[in-house]
Structure formats: structure tokens, C-alpha cells
C-alpha positions in Angstrom: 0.0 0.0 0.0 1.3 3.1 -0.9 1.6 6.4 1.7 -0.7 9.0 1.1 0.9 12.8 1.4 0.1 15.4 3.8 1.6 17.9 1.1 2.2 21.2 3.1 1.4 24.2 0.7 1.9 26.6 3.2 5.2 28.9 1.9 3.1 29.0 -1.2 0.8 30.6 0.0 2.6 33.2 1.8 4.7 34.2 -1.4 1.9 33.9 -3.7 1.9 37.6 -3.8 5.1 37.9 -4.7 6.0 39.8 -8.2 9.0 36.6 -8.8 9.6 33.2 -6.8 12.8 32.7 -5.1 14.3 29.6 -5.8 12.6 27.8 -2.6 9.2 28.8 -4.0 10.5 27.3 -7.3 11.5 23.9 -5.7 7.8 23.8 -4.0 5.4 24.9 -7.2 8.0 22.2 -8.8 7.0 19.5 -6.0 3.3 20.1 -6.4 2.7 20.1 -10.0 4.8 16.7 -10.2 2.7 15.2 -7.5 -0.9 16.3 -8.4 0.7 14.4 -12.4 2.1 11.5 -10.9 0.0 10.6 -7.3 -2.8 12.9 -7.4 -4.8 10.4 -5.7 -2.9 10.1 -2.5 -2.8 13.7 -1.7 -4.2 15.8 0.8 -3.0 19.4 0.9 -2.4 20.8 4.2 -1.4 24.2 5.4 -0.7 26.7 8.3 -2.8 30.5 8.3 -2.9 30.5 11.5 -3.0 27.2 12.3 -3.1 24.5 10.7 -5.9 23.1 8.9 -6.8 20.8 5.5 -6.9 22.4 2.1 -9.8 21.9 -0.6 -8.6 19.3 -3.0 -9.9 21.4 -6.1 -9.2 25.1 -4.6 -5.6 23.6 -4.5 -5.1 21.9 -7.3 -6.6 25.7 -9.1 -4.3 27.6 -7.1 -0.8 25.3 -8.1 -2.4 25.9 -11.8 -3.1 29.4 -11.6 0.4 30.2 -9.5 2.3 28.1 -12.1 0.8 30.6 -15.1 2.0 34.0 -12.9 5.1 32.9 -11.9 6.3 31.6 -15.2 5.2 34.6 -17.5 3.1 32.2 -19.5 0.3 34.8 -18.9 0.3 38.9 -18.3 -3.2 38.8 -17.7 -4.0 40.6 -14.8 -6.7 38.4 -14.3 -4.6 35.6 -13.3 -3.2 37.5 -10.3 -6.8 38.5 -9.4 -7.5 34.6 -9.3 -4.8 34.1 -7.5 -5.9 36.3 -4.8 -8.9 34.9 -4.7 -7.8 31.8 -4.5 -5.4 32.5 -1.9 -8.1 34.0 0.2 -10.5 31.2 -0.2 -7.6 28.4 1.0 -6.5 30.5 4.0 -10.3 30.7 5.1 -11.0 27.1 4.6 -7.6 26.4 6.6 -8.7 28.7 9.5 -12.3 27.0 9.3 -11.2 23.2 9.0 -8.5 23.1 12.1 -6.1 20.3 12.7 -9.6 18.3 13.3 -10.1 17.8 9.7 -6.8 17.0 8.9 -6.9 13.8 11.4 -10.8 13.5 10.5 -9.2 12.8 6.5 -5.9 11.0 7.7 -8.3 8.6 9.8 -10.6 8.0 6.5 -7.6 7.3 4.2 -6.2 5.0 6.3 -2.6 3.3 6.0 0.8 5.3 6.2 1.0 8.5 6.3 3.9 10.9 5.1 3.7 14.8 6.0 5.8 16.5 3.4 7.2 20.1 3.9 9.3 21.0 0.9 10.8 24.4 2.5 11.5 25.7 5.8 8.1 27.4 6.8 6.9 27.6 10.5 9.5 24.7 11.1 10.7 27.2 14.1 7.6 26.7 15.2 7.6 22.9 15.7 4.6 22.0 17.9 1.6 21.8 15.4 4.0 20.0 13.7 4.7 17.6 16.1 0.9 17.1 16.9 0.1 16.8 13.7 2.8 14.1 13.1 1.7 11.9 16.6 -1.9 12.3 16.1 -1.3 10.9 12.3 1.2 8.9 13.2 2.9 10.3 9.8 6.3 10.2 8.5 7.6 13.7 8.8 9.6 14.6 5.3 11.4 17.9 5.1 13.2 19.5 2.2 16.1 21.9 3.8 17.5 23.8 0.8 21.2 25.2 2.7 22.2 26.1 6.0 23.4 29.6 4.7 22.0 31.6 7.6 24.0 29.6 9.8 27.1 28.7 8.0 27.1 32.6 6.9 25.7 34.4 9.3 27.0 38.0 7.4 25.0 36.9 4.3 21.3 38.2 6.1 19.5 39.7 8.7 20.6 39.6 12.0 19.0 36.6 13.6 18.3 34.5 10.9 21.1 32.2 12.1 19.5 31.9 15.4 16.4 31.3 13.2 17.3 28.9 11.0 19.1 26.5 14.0 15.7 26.4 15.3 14.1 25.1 12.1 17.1 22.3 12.2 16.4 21.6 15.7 12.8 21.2 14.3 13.8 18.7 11.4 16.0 16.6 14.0 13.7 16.5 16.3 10.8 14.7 14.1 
């Protein structure tokens, strides 16, 4: 039986009003059109406004779509980033509604292993919903960590990113 995937879509939509992706938003867009294509069926997107709470399927599938055409100039429609607003809104609403109760509510109803998949660094220095989230489930916690050039470089941005970004490892070791 194969793991179904808590796919987190969270960074997303924080940078979704963004003019240009940085390369992390890259990686995750990347990560989310390749798994709606290739295991569409065993995902459930998941994110964090607030708190964390499940995403609707379609509404998330529409946003990955409508992202993709902004960020990659297919489109100077202004229309599209009006969509993507509206999308944006309606996601962080039905995240705020749902709760962490209709994450385990849809976990418990798929049944078998579970993998929670975070493809970027967001709210990892904030590990407790995570944790929840991962022991209620009893999911597989996957992390992407793209460099460790707040802390290896310290010089290279704001002052107390380093401090920052140790937490987010700390985070990652711990689950």
C-alpha cells in the first residue's frame, strides 16, 4: 500500500503575492505540479494560516495551476493574479475553518501510512503543530532543507536568521 501525502502548501501561500519566486518557491510549485501528475490520488494538501488546517482538493489543485501561469510569464493577464488572490483568500479561510480536526478526520478516512511532506522551511521554528500533527497521524515527517546559509554565513542576512534557522534544524531533528 502506498503512503498517502500530507503535502504542506503553506510557503506557497505566503509568497503567492510575490512579483517573482525565489528559488525555494521554485522547488515547491516544482513538488506540487509533479505530484498532483504522478500521485494525485494520495494527496491531501495541508497548510498553516494561523494554524493548521486541511486544504480543498480542487481550490488547491486551481491555485498550483493558476500560481504556475504568474510565476512563469506564461500569462500577463491581470486576471490571473486577481485569481490568485482569490484563491489565496479562499484556502486561508478554509484552513482557518477546517483546524487540525479535519486533517486527522481525513488521515483517519484514508487510512494506511502517512507521510507529511514540507518542501521548504516554513513555520519549522515553530515545531509544535508539527509535532501534533505528526503523533496524532502517526505520519512520516519529510522535510526539504534547501542550505544552511543563515548559519554557515551568518553575514550573508538579517541579523538573527542564524538563530532562526538553527531552530528550524532543531525542528527537522527533532521529528
Amino acid at each position: 500500500m502506498s503512503a498517502h501525502i500530507l503535502f504542506d502548501l503553506s510557503r506557497l501561500l505566503w509568497r503567492s503575492d510575490r512579483f517573482a519566486p525565489t528559488g525555494i518557491d521554485r522547488v515547491e510549485l516544482a513538488y506540487a505540479r509533479h505530484l498532483i501528475a504522478t500521485a494525485r490520488e494520495r494527496l491531501i494538501f495541508v497548510g498553516w494560516w494561523q494554524r493548521h488546517g486541511l486544504m480543498p482538493d480542487a481550490l488547491a489543485i486551481s491555485f498550483i495551476d493558476r500560481l504556475q501561469a504568474l510565476w512563469s510569464g506564461e500569462t500577463v493577464d491581470p486576471a490571473v493574479r486577481r485569481q490568485v488572490t482569490g484563491i489565496v483568500r479562499r484556502l486561508r479561510l478554509a484552513i482557518a475553518l477546517s483546524g487540525e480536526g479535519a486533517i486527522l478526520r481525513r488521515a483517519r478516512r484514508v487510512g494506511g501510512p502517512l507521510i507529511y511532506l514540507l518542501v521548504s522551511h516554513y513555520r519549522l521554528d515553530r515545531p509544535k503543530a508539527l509535532a501534533r500533527i505528526k503523533r496524532r497521524t502517526a505520519a512520516r515527517f519529510v522535510c526539504l532543507i534547501h542550505d544552511l546559509i543563515p548559519i554557515e554565513y551568518p553575514e550573508h542576512v538579517e541579523a538573527g536568521d542564524d538563530a532562526l534557522h538553527r531552530r528550524r534544524i532543531e525542528t527537522v531533528e527533532e521529528l
